[in-house]
C-alpha positions in Angstrom: -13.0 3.8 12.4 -11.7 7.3 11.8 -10.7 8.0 8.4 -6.7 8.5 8.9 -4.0 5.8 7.6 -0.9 5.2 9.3 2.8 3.3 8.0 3.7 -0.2 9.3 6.5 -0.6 11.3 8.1 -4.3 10.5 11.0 -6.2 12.1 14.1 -7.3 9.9 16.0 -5.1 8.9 13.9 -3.4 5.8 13.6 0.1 5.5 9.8 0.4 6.7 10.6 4.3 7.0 11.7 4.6 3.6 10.0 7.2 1.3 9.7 9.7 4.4 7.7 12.6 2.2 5.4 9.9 0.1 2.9 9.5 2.6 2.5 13.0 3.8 2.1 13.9 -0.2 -0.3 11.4 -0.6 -3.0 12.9 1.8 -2.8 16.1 1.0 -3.3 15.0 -2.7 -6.2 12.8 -1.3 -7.7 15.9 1.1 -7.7 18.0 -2.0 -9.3 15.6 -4.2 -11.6 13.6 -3.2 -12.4 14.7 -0.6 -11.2 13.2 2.6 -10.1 14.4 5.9 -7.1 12.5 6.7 -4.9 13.8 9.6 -2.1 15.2 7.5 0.8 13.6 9.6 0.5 9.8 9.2 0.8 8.1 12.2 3.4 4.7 12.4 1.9 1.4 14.5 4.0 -1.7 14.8 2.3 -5.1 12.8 2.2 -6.7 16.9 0.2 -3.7 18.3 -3.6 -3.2 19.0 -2.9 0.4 17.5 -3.0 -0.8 13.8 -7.1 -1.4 14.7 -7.4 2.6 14.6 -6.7 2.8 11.4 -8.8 1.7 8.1 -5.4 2.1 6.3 -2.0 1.0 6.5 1.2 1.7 4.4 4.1 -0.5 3.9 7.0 -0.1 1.9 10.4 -0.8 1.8 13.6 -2.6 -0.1 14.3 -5.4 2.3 13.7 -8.0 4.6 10.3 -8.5 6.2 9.7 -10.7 9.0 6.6 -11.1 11.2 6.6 -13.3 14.2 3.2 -15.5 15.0 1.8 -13.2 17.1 2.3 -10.4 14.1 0.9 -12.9 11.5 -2.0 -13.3 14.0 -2.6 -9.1 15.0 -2.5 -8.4 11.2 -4.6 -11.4 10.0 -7.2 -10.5 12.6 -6.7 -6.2 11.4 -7.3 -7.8 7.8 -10.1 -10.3 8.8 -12.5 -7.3 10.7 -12.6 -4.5 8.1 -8.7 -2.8 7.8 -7.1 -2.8 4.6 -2.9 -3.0 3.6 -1.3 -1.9 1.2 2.0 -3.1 0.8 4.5 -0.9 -2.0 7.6 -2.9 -3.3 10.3 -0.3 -3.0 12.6 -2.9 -5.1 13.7 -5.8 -3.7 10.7 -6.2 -1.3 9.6 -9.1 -3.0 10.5 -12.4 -1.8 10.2 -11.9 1.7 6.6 -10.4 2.3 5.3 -13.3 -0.3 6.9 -15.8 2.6 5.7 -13.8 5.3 2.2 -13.4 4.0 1.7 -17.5 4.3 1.8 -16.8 8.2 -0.6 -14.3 8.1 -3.3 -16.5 5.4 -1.6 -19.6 5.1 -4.3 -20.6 2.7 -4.4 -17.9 0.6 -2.2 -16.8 -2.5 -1.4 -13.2 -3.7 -3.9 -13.4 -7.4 -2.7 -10.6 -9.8 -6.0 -8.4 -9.8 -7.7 -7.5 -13.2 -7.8 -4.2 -15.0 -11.4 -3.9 -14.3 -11.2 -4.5 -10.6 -12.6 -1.0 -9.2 -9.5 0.3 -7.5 -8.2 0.8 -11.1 -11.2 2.7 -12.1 -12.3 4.8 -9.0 -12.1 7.8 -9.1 -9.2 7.5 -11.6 -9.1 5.2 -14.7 -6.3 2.9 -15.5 -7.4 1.0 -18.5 -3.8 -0.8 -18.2 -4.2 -1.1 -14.4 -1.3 -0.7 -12.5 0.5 2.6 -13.6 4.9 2.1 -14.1 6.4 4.8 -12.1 9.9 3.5 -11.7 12.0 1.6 -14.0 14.3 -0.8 -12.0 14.3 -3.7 -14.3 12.1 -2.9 -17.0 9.3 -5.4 -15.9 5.8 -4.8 -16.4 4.1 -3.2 -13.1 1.5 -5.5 -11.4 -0.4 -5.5 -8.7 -1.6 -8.1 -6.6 -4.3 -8.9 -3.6 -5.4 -10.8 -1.2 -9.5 -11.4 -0.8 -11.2 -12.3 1.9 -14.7 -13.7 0.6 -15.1 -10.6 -1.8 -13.5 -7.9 -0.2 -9.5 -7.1 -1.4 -8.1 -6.8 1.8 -4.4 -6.4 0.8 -3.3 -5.0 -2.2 0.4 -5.6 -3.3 1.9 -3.3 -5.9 5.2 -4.4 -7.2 7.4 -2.9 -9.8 5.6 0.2 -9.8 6.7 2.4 -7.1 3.9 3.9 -6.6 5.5 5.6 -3.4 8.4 7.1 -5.5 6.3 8.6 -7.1 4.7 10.4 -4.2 7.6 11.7 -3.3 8.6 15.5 -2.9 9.5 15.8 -6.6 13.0 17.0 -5.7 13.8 13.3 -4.3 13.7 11.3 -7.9 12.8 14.2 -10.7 10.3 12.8 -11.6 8.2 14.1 -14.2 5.2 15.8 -13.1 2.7 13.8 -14.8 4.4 10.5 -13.9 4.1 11.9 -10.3 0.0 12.7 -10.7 -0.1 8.9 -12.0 1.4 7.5 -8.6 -1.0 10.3 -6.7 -3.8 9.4 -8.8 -3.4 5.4 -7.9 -2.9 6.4 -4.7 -5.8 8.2 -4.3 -7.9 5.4 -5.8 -6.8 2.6 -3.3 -7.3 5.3 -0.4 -10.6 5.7 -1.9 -11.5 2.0 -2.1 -9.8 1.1 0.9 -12.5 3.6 3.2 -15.1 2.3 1.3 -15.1 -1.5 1.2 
């Protein structure tokens, strides 16, 4: 697979295109370092099409409704299943409807909340608290959650975080410029750990 990620495009209504300049930021923080060659325009596949198997890497965000149909359960289960990796970012209000949506896509699996000393929270950037709070929204703790298929996280699920906020041309939400290498820095390390597992 070539080392580029693109941004899922999902049906019902949610904002999938939210963030526009998070993405972008994110590679070229990623390409400068550590090191990888990602295409600096991320490309945008729909959950239903044989396009997402190009990519080791997809990005999904929004504030909305999510809904896949069977045959998008089935295309992304399959993506998951041979080696591609998803990384879902709960924009606010994201939250309820991929958790439903995911039982069509593993029924017999549950989101688990992942550990502070699972690697993508210590490669190549430490988080001895794990999941880094970028956005405040309502003041809960930031956690992240995955999905594992025999030992491999093939989903990862970071909710009241915003990490993609936080990758955003800092103009967007003035954010602070070290709150905004956090969100880079997390980035970068489930980038990292999603080309190498």
């Amino acid at each position: 697979m070539a080392q580029d990620l693109a941004i899922l495009k999902y049906k019902g209504g949610g904002d999938w295109y939210g963030n526009p300049t998070a993405v972008p930021n994110l590679i070229a923080f990623c390409n400068q370092n550590i090191h990888t060659k990602i295409s600096s325009k991320p490309e945008t596949v729909e959950v239903g099409s044989p396009d997402i198997f190009q990519f080791p890497f997809l990005h999904m965000t929004g504030h909305g409704n999510v809904f896949f149909s069977e045959a998008d359960a089935e295309n992304l289960r399959n993506y998951l299943i041979s080696g591609g990796f998803l990384h879902i970012d709960d924009n606010y209000g994201m939250q309820p409807y991929i958790t439903e949506e995911l039982k069509k896509v593993f029924p017999d699996k549950d989101l688990v909340e992942l550990s502070t000393s699972h690697k993508i929270f210590n490669d190549p950037y430490k988080f001895s608290n794990g999941l880094p709070k970028i956005h405040e929204h309502d003041g809960k703790r930031p956690q992240a959650f995955g999905i594992f298929q025999e030992e491999r996280l093939v989903l990862l699920f970071t909710y009241e975080s915003d990490l993609g906020d936080g990758w955003e041309d800092a103009e967007v939400h003035n954010d602070p410029i070290d709150v905004r290498t956090k969100a880079l820095k997390m980035g970068a390390n489930i980038v990292k750990y999603a080309f190498e597992n």
